[in-house]
Backbone as JSON Lines, residues from 0, in Angstrom:
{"i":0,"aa":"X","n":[-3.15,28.09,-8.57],"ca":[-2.71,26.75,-8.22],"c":[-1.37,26.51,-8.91]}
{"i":1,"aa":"X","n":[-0.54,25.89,-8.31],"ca":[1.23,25.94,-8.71],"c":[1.0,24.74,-9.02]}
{"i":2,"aa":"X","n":[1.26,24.13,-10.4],"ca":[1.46,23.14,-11.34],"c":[2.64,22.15,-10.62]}
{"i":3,"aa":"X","n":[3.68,22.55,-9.43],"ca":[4.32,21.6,-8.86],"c":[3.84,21.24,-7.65]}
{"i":4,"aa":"X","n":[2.94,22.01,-7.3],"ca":[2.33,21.54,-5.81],"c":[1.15,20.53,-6.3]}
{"i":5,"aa":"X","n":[0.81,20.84,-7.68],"ca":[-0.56,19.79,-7.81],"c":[-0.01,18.55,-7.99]}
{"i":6,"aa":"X","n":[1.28,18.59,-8.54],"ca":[2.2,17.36,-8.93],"c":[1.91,16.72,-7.97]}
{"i":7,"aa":"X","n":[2.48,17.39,-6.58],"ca":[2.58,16.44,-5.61],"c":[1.31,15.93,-4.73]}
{"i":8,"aa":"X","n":[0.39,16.57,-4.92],"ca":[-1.11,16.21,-4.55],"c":[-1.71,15.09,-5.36]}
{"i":9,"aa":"X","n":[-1.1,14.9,-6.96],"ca":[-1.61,13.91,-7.33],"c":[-0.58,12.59,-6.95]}
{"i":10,"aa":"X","n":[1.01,13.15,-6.93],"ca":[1.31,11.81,-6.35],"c":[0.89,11.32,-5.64]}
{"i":11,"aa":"X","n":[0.81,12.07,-4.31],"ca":[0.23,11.77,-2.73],"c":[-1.21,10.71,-2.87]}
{"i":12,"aa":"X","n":[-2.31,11.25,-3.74],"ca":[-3.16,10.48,-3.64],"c":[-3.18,9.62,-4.7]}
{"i":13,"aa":"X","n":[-2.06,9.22,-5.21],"ca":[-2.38,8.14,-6.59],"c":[-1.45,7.02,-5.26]}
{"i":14,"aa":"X","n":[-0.38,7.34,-4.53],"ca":[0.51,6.4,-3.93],"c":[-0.36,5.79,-2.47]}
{"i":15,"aa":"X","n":[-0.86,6.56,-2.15],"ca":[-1.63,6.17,-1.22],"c":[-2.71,5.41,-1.38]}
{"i":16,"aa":"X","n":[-3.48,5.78,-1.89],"ca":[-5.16,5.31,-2.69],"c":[-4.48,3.47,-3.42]}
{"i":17,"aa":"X","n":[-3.14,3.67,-3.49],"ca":[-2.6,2.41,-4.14],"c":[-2.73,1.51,-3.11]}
{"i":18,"aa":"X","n":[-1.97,1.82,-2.08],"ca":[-1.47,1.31,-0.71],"c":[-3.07,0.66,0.04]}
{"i":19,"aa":"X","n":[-3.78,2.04,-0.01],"ca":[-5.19,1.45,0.57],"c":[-5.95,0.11,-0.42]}
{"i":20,"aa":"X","n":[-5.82,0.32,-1.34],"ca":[-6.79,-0.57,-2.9],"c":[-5.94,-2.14,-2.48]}
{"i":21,"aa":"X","n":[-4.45,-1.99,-2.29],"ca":[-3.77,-3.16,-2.3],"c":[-4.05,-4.01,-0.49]}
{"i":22,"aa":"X","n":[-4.16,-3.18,-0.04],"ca":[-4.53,-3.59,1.83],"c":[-5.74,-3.97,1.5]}
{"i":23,"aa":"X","n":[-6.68,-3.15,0.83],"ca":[-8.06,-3.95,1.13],"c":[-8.61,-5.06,-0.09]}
{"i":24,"aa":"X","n":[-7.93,-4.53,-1.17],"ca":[-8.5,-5.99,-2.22],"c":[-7.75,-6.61,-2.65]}
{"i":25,"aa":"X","n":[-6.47,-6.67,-2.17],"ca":[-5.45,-7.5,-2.02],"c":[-5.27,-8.48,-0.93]}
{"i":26,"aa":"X","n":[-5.18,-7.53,0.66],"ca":[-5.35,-8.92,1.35],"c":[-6.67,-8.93,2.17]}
{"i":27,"aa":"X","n":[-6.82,-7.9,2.7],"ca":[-8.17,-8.05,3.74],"c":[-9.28,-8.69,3.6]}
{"i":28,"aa":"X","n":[-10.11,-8.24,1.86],"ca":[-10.85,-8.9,1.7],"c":[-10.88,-9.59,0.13]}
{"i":29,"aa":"X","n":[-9.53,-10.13,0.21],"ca":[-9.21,-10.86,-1.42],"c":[-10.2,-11.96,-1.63]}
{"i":30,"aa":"X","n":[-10.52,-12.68,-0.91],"ca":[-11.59,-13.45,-1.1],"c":[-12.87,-13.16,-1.83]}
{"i":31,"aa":"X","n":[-13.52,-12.04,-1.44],"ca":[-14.77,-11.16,-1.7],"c":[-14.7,-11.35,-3.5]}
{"i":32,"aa":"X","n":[-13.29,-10.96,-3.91],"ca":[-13.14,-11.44,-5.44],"c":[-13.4,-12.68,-6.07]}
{"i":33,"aa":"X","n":[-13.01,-13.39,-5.12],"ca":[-12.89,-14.76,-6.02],"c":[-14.19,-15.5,-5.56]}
{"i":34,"aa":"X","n":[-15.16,-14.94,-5.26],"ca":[-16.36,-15.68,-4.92],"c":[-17.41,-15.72,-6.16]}
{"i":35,"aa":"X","n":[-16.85,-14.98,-7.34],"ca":[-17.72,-14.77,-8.57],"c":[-16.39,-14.68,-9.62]}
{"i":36,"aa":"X","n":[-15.9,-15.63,-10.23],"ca":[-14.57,-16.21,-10.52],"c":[-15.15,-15.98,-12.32]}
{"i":37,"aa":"X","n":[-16.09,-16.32,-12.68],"ca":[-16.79,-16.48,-13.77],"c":[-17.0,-14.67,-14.44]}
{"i":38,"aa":"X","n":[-17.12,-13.78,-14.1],"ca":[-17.25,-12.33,-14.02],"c":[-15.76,-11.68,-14.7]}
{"i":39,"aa":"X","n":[-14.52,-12.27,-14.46],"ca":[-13.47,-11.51,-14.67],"c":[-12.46,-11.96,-15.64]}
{"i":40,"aa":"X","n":[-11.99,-10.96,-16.23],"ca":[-11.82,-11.31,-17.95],"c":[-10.79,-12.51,-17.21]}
{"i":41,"aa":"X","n":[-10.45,-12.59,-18.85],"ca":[-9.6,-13.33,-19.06],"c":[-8.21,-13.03,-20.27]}
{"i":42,"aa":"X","n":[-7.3,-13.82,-20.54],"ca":[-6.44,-13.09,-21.76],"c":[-5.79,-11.77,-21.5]}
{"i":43,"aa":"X","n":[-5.77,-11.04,-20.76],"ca":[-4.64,-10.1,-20.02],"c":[-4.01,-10.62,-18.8]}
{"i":44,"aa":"X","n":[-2.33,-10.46,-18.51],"ca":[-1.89,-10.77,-17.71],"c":[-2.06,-10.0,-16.38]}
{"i":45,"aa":"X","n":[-1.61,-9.98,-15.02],"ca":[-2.41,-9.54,-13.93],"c":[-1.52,-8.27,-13.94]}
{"i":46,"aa":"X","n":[-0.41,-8.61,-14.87],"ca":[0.76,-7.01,-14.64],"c":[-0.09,-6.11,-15.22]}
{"i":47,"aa":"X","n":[-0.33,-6.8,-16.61],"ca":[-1.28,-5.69,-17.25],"c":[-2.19,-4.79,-16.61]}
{"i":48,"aa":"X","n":[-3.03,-6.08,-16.16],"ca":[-4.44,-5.32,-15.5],"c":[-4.18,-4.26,-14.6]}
{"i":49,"aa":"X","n":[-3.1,-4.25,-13.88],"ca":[-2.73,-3.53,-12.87],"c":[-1.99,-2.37,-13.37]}
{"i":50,"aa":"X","n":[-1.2,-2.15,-14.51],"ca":[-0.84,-1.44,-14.93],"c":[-1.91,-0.04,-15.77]}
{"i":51,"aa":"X","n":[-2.99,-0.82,-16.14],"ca":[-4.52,0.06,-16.55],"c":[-4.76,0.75,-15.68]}
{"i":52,"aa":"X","n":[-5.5,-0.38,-14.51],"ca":[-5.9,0.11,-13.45],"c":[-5.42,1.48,-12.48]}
{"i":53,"aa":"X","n":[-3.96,1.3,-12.76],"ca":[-3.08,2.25,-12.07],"c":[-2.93,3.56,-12.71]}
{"i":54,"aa":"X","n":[-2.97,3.69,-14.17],"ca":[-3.09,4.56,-15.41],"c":[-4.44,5.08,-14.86]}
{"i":55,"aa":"X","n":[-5.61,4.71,-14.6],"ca":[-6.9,5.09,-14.74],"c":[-7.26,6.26,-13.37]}
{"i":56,"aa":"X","n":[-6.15,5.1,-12.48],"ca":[-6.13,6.15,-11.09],"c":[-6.1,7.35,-11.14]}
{"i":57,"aa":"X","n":[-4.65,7.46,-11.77],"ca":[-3.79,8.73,-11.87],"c":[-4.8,9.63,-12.27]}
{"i":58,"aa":"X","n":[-5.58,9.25,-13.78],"ca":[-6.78,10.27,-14.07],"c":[-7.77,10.53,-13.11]}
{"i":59,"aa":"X","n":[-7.79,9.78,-12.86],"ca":[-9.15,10.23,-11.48],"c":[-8.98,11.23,-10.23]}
{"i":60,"aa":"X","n":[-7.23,10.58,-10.21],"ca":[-6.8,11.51,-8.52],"c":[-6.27,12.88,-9.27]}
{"i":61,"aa":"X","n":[-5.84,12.73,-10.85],"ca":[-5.47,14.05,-11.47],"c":[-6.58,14.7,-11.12]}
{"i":62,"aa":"X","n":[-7.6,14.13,-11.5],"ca":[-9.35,15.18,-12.59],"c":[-9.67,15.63,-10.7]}
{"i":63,"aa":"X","n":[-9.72,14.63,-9.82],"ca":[-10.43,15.23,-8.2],"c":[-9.53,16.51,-7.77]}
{"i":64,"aa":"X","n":[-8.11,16.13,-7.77],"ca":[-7.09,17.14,-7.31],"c":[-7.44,18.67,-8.34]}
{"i":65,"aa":"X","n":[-7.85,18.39,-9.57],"ca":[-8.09,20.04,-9.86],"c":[-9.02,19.96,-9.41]}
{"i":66,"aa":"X","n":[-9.96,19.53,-9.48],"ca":[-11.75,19.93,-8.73],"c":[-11.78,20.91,-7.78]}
{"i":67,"aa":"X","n":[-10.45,19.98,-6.75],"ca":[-10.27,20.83,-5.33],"c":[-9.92,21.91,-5.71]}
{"i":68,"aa":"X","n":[-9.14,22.39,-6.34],"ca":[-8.18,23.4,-6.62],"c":[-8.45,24.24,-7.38]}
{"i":69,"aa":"X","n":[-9.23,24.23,-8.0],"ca":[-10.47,24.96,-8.93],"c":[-11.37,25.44,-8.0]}
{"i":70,"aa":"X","n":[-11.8,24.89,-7.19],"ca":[-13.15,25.39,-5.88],"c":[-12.25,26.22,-5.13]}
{"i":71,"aa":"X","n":[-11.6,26.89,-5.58],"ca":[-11.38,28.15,-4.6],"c":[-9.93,27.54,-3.45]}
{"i":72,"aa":"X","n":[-10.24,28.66,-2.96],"ca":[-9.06,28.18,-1.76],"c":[-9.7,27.06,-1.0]}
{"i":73,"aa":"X","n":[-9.23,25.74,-1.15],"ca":[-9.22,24.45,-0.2],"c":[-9.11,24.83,0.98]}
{"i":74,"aa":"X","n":[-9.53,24.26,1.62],"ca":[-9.44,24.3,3.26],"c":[-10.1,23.21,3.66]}
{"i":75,"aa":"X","n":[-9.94,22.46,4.95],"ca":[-9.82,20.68,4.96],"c":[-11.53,20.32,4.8]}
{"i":76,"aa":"X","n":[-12.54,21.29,5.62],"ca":[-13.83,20.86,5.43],"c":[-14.05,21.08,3.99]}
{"i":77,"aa":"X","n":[-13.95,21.76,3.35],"ca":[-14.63,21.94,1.86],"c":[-13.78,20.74,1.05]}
{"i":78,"aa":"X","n":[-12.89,20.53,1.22],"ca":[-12.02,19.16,0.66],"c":[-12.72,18.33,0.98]}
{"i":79,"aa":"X","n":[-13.54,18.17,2.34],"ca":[-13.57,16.63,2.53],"c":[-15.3,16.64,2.13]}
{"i":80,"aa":"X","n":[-15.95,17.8,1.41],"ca":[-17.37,18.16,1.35],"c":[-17.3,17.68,-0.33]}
{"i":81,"aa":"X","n":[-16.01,18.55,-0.76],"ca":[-16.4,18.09,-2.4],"c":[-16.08,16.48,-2.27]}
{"i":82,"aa":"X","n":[-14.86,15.62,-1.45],"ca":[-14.68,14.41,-1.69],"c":[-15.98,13.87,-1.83]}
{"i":83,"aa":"X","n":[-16.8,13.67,-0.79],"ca":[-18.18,13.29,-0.35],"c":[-18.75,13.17,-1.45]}
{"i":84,"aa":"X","n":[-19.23,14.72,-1.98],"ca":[-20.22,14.92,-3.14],"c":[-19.58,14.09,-4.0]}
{"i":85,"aa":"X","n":[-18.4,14.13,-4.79],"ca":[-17.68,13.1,-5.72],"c":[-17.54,11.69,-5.7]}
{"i":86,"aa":"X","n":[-18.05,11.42,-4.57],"ca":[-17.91,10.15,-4.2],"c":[-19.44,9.43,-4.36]}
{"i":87,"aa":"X","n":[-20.33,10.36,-4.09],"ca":[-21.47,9.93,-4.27],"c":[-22.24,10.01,-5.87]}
{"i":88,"aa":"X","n":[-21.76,11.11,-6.28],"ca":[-21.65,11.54,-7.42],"c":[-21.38,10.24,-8.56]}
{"i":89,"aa":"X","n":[-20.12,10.2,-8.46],"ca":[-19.88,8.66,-9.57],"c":[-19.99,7.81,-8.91]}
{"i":90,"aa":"X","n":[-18.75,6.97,-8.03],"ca":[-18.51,5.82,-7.57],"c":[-20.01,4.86,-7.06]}
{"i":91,"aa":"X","n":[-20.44,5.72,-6.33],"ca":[-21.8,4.91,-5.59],"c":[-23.11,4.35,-6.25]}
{"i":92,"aa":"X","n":[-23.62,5.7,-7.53],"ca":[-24.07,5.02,-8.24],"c":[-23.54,3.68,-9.19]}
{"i":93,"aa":"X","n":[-22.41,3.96,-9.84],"ca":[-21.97,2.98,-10.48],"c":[-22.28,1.99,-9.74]}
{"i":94,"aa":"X","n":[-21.36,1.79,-9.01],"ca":[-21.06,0.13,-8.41],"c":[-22.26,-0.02,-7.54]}
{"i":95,"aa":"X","n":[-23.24,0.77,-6.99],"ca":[-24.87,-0.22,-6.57],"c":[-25.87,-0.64,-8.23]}
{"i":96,"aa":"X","n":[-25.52,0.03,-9.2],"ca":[-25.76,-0.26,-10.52],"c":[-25.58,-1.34,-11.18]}
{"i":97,"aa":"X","n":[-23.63,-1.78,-10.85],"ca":[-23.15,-2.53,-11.06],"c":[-23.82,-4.02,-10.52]}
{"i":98,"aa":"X","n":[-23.8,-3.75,-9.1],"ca":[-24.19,-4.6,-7.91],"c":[-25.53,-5.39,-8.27]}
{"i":99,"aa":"X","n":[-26.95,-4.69,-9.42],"ca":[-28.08,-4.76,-9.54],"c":[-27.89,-5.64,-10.81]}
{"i":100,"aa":"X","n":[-27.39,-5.68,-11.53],"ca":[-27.26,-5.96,-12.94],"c":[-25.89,-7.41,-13.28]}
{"i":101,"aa":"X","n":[-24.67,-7.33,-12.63],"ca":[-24.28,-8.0,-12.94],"c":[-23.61,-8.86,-11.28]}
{"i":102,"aa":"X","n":[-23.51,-10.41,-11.46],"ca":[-23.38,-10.78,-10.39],"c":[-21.55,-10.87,-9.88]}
{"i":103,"aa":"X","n":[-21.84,-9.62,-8.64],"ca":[-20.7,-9.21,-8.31],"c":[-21.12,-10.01,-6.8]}
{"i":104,"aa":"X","n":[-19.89,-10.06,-5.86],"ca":[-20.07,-9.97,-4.02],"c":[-20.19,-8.33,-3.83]}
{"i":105,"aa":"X","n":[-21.22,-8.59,-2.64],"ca":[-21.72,-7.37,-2.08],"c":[-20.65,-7.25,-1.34]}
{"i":106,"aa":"X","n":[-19.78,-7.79,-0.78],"ca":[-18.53,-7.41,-0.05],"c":[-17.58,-6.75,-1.03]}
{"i":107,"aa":"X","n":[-17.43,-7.08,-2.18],"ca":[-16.32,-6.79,-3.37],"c":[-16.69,-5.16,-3.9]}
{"i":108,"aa":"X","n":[-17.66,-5.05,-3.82],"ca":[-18.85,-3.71,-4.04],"c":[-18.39,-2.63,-3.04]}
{"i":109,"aa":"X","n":[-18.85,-3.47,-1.34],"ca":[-18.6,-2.28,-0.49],"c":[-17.22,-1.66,-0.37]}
{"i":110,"aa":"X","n":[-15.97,-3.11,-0.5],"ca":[-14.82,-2.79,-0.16],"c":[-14.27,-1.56,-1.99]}
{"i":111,"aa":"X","n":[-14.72,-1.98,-2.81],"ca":[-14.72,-1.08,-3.99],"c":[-14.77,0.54,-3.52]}
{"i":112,"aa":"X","n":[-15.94,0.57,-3.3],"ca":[-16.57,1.99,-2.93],"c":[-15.64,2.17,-1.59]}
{"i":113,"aa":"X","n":[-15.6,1.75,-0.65],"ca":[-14.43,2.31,0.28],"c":[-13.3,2.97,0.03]}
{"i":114,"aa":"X","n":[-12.62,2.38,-1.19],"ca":[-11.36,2.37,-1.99],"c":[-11.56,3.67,-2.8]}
{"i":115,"aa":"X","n":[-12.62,4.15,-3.34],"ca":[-13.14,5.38,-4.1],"c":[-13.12,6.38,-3.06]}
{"i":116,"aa":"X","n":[-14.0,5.97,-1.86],"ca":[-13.93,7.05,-0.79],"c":[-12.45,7.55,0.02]}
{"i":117,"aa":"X","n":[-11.5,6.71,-0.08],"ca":[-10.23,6.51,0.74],"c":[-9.57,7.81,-0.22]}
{"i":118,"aa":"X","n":[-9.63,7.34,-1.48],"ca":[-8.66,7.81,-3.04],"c":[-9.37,9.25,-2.87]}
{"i":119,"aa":"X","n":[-10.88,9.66,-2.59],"ca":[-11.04,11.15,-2.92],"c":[-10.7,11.67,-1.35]}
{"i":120,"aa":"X","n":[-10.91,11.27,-0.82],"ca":[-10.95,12.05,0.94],"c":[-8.83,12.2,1.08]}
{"i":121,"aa":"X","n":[-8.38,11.31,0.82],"ca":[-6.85,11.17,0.87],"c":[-5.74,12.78,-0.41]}
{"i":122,"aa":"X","n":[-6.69,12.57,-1.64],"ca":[-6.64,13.6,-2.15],"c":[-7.15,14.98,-2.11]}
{"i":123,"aa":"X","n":[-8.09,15.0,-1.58],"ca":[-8.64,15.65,-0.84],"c":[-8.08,16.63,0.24]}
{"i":124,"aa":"X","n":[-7.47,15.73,1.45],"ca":[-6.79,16.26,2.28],"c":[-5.21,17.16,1.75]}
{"i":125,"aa":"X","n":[-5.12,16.19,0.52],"ca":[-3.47,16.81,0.33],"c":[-3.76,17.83,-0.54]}
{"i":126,"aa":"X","n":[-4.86,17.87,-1.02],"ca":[-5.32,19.32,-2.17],"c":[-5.17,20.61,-0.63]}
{"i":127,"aa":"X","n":[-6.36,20.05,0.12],"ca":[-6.14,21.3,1.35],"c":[-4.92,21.62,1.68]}
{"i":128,"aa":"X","n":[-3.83,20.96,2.17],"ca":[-2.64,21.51,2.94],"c":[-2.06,22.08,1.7]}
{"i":129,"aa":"X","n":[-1.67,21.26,0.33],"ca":[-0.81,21.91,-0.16],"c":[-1.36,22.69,-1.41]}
{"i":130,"aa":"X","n":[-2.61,22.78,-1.7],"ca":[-2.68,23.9,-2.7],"c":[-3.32,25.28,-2.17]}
């Protein structure tokens, strides 16, 4: 695996996975957030939060992009087989966990987990073509 091609596999899915996170819990279903207003900190500014959030990505679309790239030669079904498994793997338990325990919207939940599935399947794809 070429250390500049992974570069660009993690850009690809940290810029994208952004684009999708900001379309769907930004405007599509921004509401879904603010229906449990009481749940979300407080005392950090929203640059901040977003600036974490965006930091945290990068690790995630880093840690999936070797996964791919570690499993052998990628090719688009086995990319989109480990996304799957990874997706079910963390994201799904968490946030139906989440969903059970603390009072979130079940819309804020699904559109969450979409956003997990978008970020590994998107990295995913760019692990196949370019590593």
């Amino acid at each position: 695996m070429r250390f500049s091609r992974y570069l660009v596999v993690v850009v690809i899915g940290v810029v994208v996975s952004a684009c999708i996170d900001w379309l769907l819990s930004g405007v599509l279903f921004h509401g879904a957030y603010n229906a449990t207003p009481e749940i979300w900190r407080t005392g950090l500014t929203e640059a901040t939060k977003i600036g974490y959030s965006a930091a945290f990505s990068v690790i995630g679309v880093a840690a999936f992009a070797w996964l791919v790239g570690r499993s052998g030669r990628p090719d688009l079904r086995s990319a989109l087989l480990v996304a799957l498994a990874a997706w079910l793997a963390g994201p799904v338990p968490v946030l139906l966990t989440d969903l059970i325990w603390i009072k979130l919207d079940s819309t804020a939940v699904a559109v969450n987990g979409a956003e997990w599935l978008a970020r590994f399947v998107v990295t995913g794809l760019a692990a196949a073509a370019l590593l």
